[in-house]
N, C-alpha and C positions, 0 to 999 in steps of 0.2 A: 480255499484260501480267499476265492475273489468274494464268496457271498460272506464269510466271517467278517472282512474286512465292512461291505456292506451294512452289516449288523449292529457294528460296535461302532462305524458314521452315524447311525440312523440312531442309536440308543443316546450316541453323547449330543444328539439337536445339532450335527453339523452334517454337511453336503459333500460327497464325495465331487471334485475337479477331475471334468478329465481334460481341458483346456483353460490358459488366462484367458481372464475377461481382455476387450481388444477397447480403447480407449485415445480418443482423438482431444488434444487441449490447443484447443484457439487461443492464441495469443492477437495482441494487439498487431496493428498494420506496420508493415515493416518501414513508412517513413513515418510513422507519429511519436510525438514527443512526447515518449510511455516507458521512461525507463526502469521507476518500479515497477507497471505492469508486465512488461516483458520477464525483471525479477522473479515475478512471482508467478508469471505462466513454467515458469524453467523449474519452479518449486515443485510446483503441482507435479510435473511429467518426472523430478526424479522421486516424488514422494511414493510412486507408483512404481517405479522399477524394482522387479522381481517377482512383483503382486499381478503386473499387467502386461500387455504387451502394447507399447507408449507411442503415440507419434503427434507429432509436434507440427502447428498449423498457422496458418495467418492468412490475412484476405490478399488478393494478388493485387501487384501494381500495376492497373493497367489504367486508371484514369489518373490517381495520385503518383506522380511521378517528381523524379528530379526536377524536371523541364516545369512543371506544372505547381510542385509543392508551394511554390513562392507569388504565385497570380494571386488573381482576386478569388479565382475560382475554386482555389484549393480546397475548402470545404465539400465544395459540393460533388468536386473527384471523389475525395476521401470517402461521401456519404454513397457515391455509385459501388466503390469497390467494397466497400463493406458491408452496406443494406442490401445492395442490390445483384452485384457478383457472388457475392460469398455465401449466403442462404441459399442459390442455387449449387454453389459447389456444395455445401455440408448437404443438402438434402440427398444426391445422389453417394456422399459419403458415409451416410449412416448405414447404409447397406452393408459396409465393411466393418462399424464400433457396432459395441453395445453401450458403450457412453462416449457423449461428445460434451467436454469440460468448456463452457466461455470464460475464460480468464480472468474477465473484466465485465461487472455488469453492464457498463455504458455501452459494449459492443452485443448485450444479449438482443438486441432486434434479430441479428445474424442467425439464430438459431430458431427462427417462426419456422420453417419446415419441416424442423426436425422432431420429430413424435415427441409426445410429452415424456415418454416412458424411458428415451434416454437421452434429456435435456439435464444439466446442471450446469449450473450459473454461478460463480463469485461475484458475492455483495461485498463491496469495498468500504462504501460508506453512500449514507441515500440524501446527503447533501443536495445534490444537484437535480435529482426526484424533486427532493420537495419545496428547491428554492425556483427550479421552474414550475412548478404548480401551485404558486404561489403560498405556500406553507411556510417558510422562515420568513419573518419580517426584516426588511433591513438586507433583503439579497444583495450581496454586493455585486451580480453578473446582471447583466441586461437579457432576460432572454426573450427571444420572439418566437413569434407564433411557430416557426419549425423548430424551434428548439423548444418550445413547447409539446409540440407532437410527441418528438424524439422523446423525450422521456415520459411518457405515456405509452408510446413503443416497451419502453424499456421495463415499464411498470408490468404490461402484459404478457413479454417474454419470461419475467420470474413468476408472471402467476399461472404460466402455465408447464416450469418447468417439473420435473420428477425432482430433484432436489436442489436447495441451494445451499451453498457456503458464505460462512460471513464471520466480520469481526468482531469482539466483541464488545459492549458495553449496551446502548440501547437500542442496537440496532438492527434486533431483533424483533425488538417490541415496535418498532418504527416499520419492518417491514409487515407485520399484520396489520397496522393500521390504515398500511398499503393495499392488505386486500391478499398479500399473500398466503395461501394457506398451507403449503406443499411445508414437508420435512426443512431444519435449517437447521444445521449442524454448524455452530460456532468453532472455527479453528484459526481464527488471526493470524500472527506472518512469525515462520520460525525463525531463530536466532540464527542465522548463515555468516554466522563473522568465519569462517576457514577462508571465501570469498576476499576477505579483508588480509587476513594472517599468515595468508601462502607466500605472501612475497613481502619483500623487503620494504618497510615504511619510507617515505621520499616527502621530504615539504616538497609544497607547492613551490615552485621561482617567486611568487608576489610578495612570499613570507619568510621573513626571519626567522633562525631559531631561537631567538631571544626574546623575541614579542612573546605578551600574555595578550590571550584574546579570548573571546566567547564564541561559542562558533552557531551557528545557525544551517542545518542543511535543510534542503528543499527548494523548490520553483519557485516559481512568478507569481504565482496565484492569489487572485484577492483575496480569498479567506484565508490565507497565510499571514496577511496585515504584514508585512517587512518594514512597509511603511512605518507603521507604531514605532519597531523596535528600533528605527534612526531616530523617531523623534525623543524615543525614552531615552537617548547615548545621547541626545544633545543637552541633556540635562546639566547643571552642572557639579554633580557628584561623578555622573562616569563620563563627562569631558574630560576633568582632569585626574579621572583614574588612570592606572596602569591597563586596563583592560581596552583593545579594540576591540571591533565587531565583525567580525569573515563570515559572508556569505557562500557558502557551497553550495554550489547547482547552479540552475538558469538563473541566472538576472539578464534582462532586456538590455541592450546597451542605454536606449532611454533612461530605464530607471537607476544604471550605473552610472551614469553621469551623474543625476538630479542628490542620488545619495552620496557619491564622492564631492559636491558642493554644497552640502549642508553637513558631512562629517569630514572636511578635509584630513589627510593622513590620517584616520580615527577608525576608515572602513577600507577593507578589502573583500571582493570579488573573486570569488575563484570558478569561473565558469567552466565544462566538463570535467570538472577533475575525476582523475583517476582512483581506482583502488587502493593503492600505493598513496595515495598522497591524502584519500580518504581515513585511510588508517593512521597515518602522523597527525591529522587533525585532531582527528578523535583522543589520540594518545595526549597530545602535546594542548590540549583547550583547557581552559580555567570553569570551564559549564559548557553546556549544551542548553541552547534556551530558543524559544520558540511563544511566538504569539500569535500565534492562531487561534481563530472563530468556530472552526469546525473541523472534526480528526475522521478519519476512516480507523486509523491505528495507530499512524506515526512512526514508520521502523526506526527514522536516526533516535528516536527516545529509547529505545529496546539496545539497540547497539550501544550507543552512549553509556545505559544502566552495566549492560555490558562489561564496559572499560573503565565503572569504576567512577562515574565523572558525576558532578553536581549536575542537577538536572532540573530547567524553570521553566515555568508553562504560567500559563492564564490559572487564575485563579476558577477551572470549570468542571464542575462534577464529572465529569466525562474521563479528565488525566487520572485524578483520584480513584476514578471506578478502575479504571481499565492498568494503571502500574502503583497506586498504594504508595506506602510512605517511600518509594522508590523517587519521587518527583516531589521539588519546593512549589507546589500551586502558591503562588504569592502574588502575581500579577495581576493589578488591576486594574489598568490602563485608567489612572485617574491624574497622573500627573507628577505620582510620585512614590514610582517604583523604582526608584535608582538605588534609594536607599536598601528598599526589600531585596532588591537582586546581589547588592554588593555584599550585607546580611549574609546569604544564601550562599554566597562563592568563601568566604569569609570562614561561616562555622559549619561548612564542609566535611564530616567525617565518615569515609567509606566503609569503616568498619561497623558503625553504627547502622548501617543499616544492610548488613551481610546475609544475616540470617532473609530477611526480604525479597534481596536482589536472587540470593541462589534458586528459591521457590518462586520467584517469576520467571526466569530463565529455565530452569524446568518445564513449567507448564504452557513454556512457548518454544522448547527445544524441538527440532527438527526430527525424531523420532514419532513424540507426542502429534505433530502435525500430520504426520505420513498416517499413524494410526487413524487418526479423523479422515484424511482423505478417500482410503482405503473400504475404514466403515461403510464410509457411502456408497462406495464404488459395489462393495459386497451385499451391502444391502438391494443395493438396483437389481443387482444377478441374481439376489438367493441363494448368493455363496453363502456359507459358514465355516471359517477358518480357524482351526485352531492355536 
């Protein structure tokens, strides 16, 4: 019986298991401000259950601390407990995986010790690659010379990994030109609205339920341009529209001042919001719109598509490649997109573009994803699963 079985393995090109492969997924540091990468470290490690036997990682606190997060020195806690702790932790830990996943390329320095053979790495997006190596013009971050290093670290870590993961659109062909030569299995961020749908939708307290508004999620960050999108709402098409603007996620208090003063009652803030109140957003928003310079992926545009909702970006080959007639590319920050947007919210119809939305949601359903993660994971072993 054991050799038949043997036989009919070896005849159909697949490997008899007599153990899962064992698999370690680094996630980001447990005080950094990574709350989609922690998302999608928790993807990775349940994309693998069944397939693996999963454990879940992060660099220890022991310079980056409560006490400490808020000094001047934080950074460079952060860079001890991660560069410098945690590469000695994973090196004595690969003894136990046969793959150790980095979550987050920015954290791939983390895994120089670990044999190439069972390094993989998630590429997010190589923005910050190539705006500190001076490659994008117009970088909107300052970077100096160790954050210069750092991602040059960063660059060496995936060229020396066994595989990487990444998003897609051109940032694929952006990582060869990087120098990367190893395997890159494109598998983007899968559709997790159950996250959203388990519980009871909740407005925010800042917001009405009788407001129309646009909603914007994401951070601080300069290539987000937030900025733009207060200056575009000072217009006078959408001053005196029905539509405000709510930011979901970090806003600085800074910069919530400076924009509740230049859009009096016109903008709300919703700093940590919840799942629950994430989901009423989403339901209860007139668009989901975003002016951003530069994408890794974009999940609230996936979600968004999701729920059905109008959906505006920059007018940049990147939205168009990567979600199709799913998104009004219309923005073109010259002065007079208020009209284009209002347009957009206006001749809105979800059913027109059903057939679209279902076959992108597919091809970023959380099945679809596990399969890509798995492939790799199986390829590394020389598994072949049926």
């Amino acid at each position: 019986m054991h050799r038949s079985a043997s036989a009919s393995a070896a005849k159909s090109g697949t490997l008899a298991v007599t153990r899962k492969p064992r698999v370690l997924v680094v996630g980001p540091h447990r005080l950094a401000r990574q709350t989609s990468m922690r998302l999608y470290s928790r993807w990775l490690a349940d994309a693998l259950e069944e397939f693996a036997v999963v454990k879940r990682s992060q660099a220890p606190a022991i310079f980056l601390t409560r006490l400490t997060s808020s000094s001047r020195i934080s950074k460079y806690c952060f860079y001890l407990d991660q560069f410098v702790l945690l590469p000695i932790i994973l090196f004595f830990w690969q003894l136990k995986f046969d793959a150790i996943i980095i979550g987050d390329h920015s954290n791939g320095p983390s895994g120089f010790l670990v044999i190439p053979k069972k390094l993989v790495v998630m590429v997010h997006d190589s923005i910050a690659i190539r705006g500190g190596l001076g490659q994008i013009p117009d970088y909107d971050r300052s970077v100096g010379r160790l954050g210069a290093m750092l991602q040059r670290l960063i660059v060496l870590s995936l060229r020396k990994s066994q595989a990487v993961l990444a998003n897609p659109g051109p940032l694929s062909q952006e990582l060869r030109e990087l120098g990367v030569s190893c395997h890159i299995e494109v598998i983007g961020c899968p559709v997790d609205i159950s996250r959203l749908t388990h519980q009871k939708a909740m407005p925010p307290r800042q917001i009405t339920e009788l407001e129309k508004f646009a909603l914007y999620v994401g951070s601080d960050a300069g290539r987000k341009r937030k900025a733009l999108l207060v200056d575009v709402w000072r217009s006078d098409a959408l001053w005196k529209s029905e539509y405000k603007l709510v930011f979901a996620g970090f806003t600085s208090e800074r910069n919530k001042r400076q924009f509740e003063e230049l859009l009096p009652d016109r903008i709300t803030c919703v700093n940590d919001v919840t799942e629950a109140e994430l989901r009423w957003l989403y339901e209860n928003c007139s668009c989901v719109i975003t002016a951003s310079a530069h994408e890794g992926f974009c999940i609230p545009i996936l979600e968004a598509i999701f729920f059905e909702k109008c959906v505006i970006t920059p007018n940049n080959p990147f939205f168009k490649e990567v979600f199709g007639p799913n998104v009004n590319a219309v923005m073109e920050l010259d002065g007079r997109d208020a009209q284009r947007i209002l347009s957009a919210i206006d001749g809105y119809d979800p059913s027109q573009s059903a057939l679209p939305r279902e076959e992108l949601l597919t091809r970023y359903s959380f099945p679809t994803f596990a399969q890509s993660v798995r492939r790799v994971i199986a390829s590394m072993m020389k598994y072949r699963r049926s």
